[in-house]
N, C-alpha and C positions, 0 to 999 in steps of 0.2 A: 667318330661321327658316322663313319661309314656303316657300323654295326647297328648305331639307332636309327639310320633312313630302312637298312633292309628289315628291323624289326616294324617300323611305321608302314611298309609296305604290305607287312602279314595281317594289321589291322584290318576291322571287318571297317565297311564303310559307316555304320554308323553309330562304330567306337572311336574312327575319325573326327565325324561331326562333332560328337556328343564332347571329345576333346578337344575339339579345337572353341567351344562352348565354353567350358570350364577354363581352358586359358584368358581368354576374355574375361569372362567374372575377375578369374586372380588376377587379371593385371589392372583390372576397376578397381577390386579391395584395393588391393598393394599402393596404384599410382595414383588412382584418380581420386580417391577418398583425404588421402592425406594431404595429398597437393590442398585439395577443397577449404581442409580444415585449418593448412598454416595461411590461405589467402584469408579467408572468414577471420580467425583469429589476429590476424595484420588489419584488419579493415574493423575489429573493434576495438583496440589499442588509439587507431587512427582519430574515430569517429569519438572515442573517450578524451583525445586529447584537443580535437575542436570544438567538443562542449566544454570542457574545463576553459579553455582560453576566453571564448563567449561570456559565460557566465561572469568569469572573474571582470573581464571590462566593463559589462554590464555593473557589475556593484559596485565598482570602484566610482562609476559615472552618480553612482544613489546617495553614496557614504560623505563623497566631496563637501556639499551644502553641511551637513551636521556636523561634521568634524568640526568645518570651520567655525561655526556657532558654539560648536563644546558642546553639542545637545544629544545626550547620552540616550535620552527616553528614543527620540525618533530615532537615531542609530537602531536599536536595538529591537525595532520593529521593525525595520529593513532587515535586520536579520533572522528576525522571529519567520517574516514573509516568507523570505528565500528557501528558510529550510524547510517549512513547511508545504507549499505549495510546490516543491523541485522533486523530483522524488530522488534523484541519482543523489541530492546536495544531503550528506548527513551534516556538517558541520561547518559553522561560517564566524569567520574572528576577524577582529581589527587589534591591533598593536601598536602603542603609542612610539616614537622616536625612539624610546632607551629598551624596546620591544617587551613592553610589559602587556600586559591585557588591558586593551580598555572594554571592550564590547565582545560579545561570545555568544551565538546561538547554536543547539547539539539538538539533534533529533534523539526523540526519548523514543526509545525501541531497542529489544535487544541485543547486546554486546554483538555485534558482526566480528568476521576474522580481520582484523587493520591492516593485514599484511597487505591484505588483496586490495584498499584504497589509495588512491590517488590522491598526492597533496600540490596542490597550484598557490603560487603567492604572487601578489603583485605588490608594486609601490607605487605607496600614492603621495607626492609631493605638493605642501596647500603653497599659498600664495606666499604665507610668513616663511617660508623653506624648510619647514618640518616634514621629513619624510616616514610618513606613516603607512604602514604595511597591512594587506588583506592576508586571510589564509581562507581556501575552501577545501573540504576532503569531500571526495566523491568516489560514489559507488560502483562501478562500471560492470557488476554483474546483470543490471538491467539489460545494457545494447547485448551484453555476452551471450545473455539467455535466448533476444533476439535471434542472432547470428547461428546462433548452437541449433535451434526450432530449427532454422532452414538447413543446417548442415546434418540435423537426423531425417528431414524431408524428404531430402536430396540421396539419401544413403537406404533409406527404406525404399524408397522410387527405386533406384536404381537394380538395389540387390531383390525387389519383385522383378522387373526385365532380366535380370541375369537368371531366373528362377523360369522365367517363361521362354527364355532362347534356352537354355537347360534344356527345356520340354519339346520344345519345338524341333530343335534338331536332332531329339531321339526319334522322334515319332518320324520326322522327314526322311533321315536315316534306316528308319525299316522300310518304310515306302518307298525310296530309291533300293534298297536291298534286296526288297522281293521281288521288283519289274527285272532289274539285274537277274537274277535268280532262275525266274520265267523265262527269260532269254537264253539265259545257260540252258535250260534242260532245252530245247526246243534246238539247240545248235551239236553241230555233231561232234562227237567226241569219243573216246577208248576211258571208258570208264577207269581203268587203271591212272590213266594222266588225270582224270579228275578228283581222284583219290590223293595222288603225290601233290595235287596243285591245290587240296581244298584248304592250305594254309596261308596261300596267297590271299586279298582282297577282292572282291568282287568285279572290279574294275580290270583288275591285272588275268583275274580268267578269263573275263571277257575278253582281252584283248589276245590269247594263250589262242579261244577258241576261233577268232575271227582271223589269226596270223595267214591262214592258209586263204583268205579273200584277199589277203593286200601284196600283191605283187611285186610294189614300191612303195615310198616312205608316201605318207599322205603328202599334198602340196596344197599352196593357196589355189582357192576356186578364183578361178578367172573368167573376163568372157571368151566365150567361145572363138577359137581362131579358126585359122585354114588348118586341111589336115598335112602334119610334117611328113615332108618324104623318108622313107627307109634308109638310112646312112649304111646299114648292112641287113644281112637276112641269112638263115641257114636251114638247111632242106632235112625232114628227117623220113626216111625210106622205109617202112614199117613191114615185111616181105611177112604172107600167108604161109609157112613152111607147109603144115598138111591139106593145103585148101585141094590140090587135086585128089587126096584120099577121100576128103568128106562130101567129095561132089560124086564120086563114087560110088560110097557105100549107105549115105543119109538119102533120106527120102527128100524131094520138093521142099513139100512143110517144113522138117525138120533140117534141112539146109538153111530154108528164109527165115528161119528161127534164129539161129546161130551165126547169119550173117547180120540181120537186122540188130542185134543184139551189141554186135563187132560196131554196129553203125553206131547203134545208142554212146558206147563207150566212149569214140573217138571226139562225138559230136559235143559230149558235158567234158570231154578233157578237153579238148581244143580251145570251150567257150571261159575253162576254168585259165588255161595257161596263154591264151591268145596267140591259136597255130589255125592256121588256115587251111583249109585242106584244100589240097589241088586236084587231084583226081586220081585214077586208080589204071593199073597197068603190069601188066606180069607179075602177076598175084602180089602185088605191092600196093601200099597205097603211103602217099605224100601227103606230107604236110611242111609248111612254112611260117617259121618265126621271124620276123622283125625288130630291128634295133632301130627303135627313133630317139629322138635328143631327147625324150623321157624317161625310157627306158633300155638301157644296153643290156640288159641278162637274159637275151635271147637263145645264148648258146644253153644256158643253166635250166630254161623255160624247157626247152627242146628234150633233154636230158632227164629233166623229172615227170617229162608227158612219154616219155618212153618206160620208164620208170610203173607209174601207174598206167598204163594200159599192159605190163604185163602182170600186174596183180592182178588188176581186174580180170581179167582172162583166162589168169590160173584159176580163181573163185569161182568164175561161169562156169569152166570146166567141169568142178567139183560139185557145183552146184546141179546145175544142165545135163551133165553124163556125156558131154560132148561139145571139144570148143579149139578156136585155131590155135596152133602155136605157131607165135614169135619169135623174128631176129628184126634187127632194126640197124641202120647204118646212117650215119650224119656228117654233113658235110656241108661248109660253108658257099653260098652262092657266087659266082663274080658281080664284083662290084660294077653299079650303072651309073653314069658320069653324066650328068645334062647336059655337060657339052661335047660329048664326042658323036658325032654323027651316026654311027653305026646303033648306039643304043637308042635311039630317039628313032630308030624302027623297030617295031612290034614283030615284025619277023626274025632279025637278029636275036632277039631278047626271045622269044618264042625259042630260038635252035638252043641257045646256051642253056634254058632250064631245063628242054629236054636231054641235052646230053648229060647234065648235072644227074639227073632221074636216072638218064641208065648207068651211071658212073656209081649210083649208089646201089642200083639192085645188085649190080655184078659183084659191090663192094658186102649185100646183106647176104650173101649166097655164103660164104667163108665165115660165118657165127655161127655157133648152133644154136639150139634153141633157149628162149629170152634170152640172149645174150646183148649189149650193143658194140660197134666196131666206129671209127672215126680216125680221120687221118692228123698228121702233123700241125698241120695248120690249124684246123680245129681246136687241137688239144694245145698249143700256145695261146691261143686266144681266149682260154680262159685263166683266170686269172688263181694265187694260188692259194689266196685267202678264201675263195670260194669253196674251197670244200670238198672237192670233187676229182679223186683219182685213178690214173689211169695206167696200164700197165701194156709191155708188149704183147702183142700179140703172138702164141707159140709157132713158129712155125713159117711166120709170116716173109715176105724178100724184103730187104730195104728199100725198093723200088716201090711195091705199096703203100710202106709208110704206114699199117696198120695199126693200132691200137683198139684194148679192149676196155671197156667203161670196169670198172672194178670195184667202188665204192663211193658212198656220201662221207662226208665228216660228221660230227656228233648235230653241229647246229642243223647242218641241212636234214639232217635225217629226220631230226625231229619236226621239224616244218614240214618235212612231205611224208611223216604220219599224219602230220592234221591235215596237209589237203587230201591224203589220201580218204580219212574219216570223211570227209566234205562230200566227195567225190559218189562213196558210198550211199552216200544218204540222200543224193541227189539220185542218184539212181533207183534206188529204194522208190521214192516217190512216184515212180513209172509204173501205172497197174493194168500195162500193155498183158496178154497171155502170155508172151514169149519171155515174160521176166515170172515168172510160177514156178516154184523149183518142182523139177521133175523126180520121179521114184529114185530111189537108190540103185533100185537093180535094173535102170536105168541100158539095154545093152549098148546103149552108145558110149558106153565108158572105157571099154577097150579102145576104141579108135582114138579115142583123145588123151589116152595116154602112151 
């Protein structure tokens, strides 16, 4: 079972449709048509057996008077009547007591198959108490043919609709394929993953290309609440390592180039990962993630916008012939309690973020460059399903508690290729001067490497 959903998954969308089309038809041939046919064929069995019954009381009511007279002539013009004017009625007899013939009228027309007729008898008891007996054979291919008309009506109708949803959801099927499609190319991606993935469905790219927008699992839209307090939060300390060389050696311009640039990056990663930026301070600059009762992978969030801001950076670099290098250090904020006195002043809560800030520059200063560094605490609180491992630091005391960020696992990895693709192409879009890639022989390329 499990092998035919992942083969149903490689289907394009509208080999989807266009099957689950064709299942419909087959299961109208197969169930609905027969069903059709054994109710039709019951309802002419039915309708042959209360004309039989009808007709035969009706003659026995005719035959009554003549029997009793003995009057064979008007008998047998009651019967001449019958068959001729009935059309279902081929043959209509009376039999005396010792069930001999008395009277007999047969429609003159060719031999029919007898099997397929129907014979009804009654008894007719006169006054003298001689029980004299009717017989009728009747044809019941008339109601059949009836019945049969509306059951090839019903199946030509039918199997045109099945013929036209056939049609219908091919055509729907490319027209939902191609808008899918248009979408794809327009959204960012490593041409490689869309080559490994073009045997997925259309649906399932889309959702491969969009993975890097959704942060958490969709929820129900609701109305609008108040906004929930931060249940936790953790600080990431992003240290300029050559920002004193490049103030240095770079001209004006070409400083506010490379810093402006630093700004672009922080500002689409931040809005991508939802980090806030605090402010900037001993060539460091901060940022802050949030844990609310929606989302707790703040620490994860923190981790992958350290992550992509030193890709992006190494690209400028290469790009630009001139660009900062990175260390970054993370650390979880002290918890704010609504009802402790102390945090419900803006001053106390002011001293704790700043000493958090200098606890982590002092803490970015011992990374070298892109590296990240993070304490004990940190590194339990993520979880180990997540992905994400971390190794000592060489060198480091027990008393710092230092650890070094070391790798993604295979899922995360590949989710922060696509945001990183995302990331890219939002960037891209910026046709500020300072994003122009500069010469090659570039001489700011020395300093920045």
């Amino acid at each position: 079972m499990s092998t035919l959903n992942e083969h149903l998954k490689k289907i394009s969308l509208q080999k989807k449709l266009t099957l689950s089309a064709a299942l419909l038809s087959l299961l109208y041939c197969l169930l609905i048509l027969p069903l059709l046919y054994i109710q039709l064929s019951s309802q002419a069995k039915s309708q042959t057996q209360l004309f039989g019954q009808t007709i035969s009381r009706q003659l026995l009511s005719q035959v009554r008077q003549p029997l009793l007279n003995q009057d064979a002539v008007s008998l047998q013009v009651v019967l001449d009547n019958l068959v001729m004017h009935t059309v279902m009625v081929k043959q209509a007899a009376v039999f005396k007591p010792d069930n001999s013939l008395f009277a007999e009228s047969v429609e003159i027309s060719p031999a029919a198959n007898a099997a397929s007729h129907d014979v009804f008898k009654q008894l007719l008891t006169l006054a003298d108490g001689a029980n004299w007996q009717v017989k009728l054979i009747l044809d019941p291919s008339g109601i059949q043919q009836q019945l049969m008309t509306i059951f090839w009506s019903v199946s030509a109708l039918g199997l045109l609709l099945c013929a036209l949803m056939l049609y219908w959801s091919k055509r729907l099927g490319n027209d939902i394929s191609a808008r899918l499609q248009k979408l794809l190319a327009c959204l960012p991606g490593d041409e490689a993953n869309t080559k490994i993935n073009s045997a997925d469905d259309e649906i399932s790219r889309l959702e491969k290309a969009i993975e890097a927008l959704l942060l958490r699992p969709a929820t129900i839209v609701r109305k609008p609440e108040a906004r929930v307090p931060a249940l936790e939060s953790c600080c990431l300390a992003i240290r300029c390592i050559n920002l004193p060389q490049l103030q240095a050696h770079l001209s004006h311009d070409n400083l506010h180039r490379v810093l402006k640039r630093f700004d672009d990056i922080i500002a689409t990663t931040g809005e991508l990962f939802k980090g806030e930026r605090l402010r900037g301070a001993n060539n460091c600059v901060y940022l802050r993630f949030e844990a609310t009762a929606n989302d707790s992978h703040f620490l994860r969030r923190a981790i992958t916008s350290h992550l992509a801001l030193v890709e992006l950076q190494r690209e400028q670099a290469n790009d630009e012939g001139a660009g900062l290098i990175l260390s970054s250090a993370l650390a979880i904020e002290p918890m704010h309690k609504d009802g402790a006195s102390n945090d419900n002043c803006q001053f106390m809560q002011d001293t704790a973020a700043e000493a958090t800030c200098a606890q982590l520059s002092a803490t970015s200063l011992l990374a070298d460059p892109w590296q990240l560094l993070t304490n004990q605490t940190a590194k339990t609180k993520i979880p180990a399903e997540a992905g994400i491992y971390f190794e000592a630091l060489a060198g480091a005391s027990s008393a710092s508690e230092a650890f070094l960020f070391a790798d993604l696992g295979g899922e995360q990895q590949a989710l922060f290729e696509r945001q990183l693709a995302y990331l890219r192409n939002r960037l891209s879009e910026n046709d500020q001067p300072h994003w122009q890639h500069s010469a090659a022989a570039n001489p700011l390329i020395n300093i920045a490497s």
